[in-house]
C-alpha positions as CSV (number, residue, x, y, z in Angstrom):
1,X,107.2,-84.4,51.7
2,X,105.0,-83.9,48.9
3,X,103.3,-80.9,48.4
4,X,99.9,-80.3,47.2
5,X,98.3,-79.2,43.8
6,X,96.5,-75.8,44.2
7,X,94.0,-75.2,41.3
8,X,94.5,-71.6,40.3
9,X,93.2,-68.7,41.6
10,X,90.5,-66.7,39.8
11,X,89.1,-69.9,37.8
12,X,85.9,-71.6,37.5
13,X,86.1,-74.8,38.9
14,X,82.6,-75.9,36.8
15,X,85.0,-74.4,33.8
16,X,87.7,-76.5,34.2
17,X,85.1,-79.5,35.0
18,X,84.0,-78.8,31.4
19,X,87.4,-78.1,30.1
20,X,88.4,-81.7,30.7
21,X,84.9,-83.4,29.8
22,X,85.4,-81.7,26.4
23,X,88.9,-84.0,25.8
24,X,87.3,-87.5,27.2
25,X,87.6,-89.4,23.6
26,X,84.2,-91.3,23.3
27,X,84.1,-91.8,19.6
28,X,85.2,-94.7,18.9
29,X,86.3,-95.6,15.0
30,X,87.5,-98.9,13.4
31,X,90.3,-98.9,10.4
32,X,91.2,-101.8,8.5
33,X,95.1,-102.1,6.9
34,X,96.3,-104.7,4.5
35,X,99.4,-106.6,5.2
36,X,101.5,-104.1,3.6
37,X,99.9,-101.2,5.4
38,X,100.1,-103.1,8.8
39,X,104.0,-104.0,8.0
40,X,105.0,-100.3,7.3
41,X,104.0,-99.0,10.5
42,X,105.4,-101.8,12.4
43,X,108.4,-101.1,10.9
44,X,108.1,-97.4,11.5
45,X,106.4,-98.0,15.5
46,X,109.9,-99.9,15.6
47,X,112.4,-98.1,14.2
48,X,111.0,-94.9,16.2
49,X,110.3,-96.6,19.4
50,X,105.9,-95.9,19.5
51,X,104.3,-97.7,21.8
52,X,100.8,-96.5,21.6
53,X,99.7,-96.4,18.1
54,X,96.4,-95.2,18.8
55,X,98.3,-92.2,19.8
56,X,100.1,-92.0,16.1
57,X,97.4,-92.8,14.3
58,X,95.4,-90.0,16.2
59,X,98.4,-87.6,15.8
60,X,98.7,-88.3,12.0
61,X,95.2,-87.9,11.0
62,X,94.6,-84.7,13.1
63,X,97.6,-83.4,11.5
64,X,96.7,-84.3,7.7
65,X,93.4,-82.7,8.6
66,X,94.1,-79.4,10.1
67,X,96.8,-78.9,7.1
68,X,93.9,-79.3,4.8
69,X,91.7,-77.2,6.3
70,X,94.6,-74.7,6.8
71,X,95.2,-75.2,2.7
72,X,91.3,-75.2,1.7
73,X,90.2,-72.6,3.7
74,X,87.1,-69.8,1.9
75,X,88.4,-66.9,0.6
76,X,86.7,-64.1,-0.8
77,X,88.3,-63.4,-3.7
């Protein structure tokens, strides 16, 4: 017997229609490695068991950026 998802109580259905629009991925960008690049993450997809490198590459950029912005942020002083 498998029992039904409820959405919760109290929200906006448009909301959560706009909620998940906002993460559909549409931009689409195009990287280019050379051999030694390509060979160091398959090695690394391998030894760590990734599948989906879009997902890694996607992970490890996000993650370089938000540490720079964290790091760089304005100050007033």
């Amino acid at each position: 017997m498998m029992k039904k998802k409820k959405a919760a109580k109290g929200i906006d259905p448009e909301y959560l229609k706009k909620q998940k629009d906002a993460l559909v991925r549409k931009h689409r960008q195009v990287i280019y490695l050379n051999d030694n690049e390509m060979a160091a993450i398959d090695r690394y997809c391998s030894r760590f068991r990734i599948q989906t490198r879009a997902a890694l590459y996607r992970e490890v950029i996000m993650e370089k950026i938000l540490t720079e912005l964290q790091d760089n942020h304005p100050t007033l002083f």
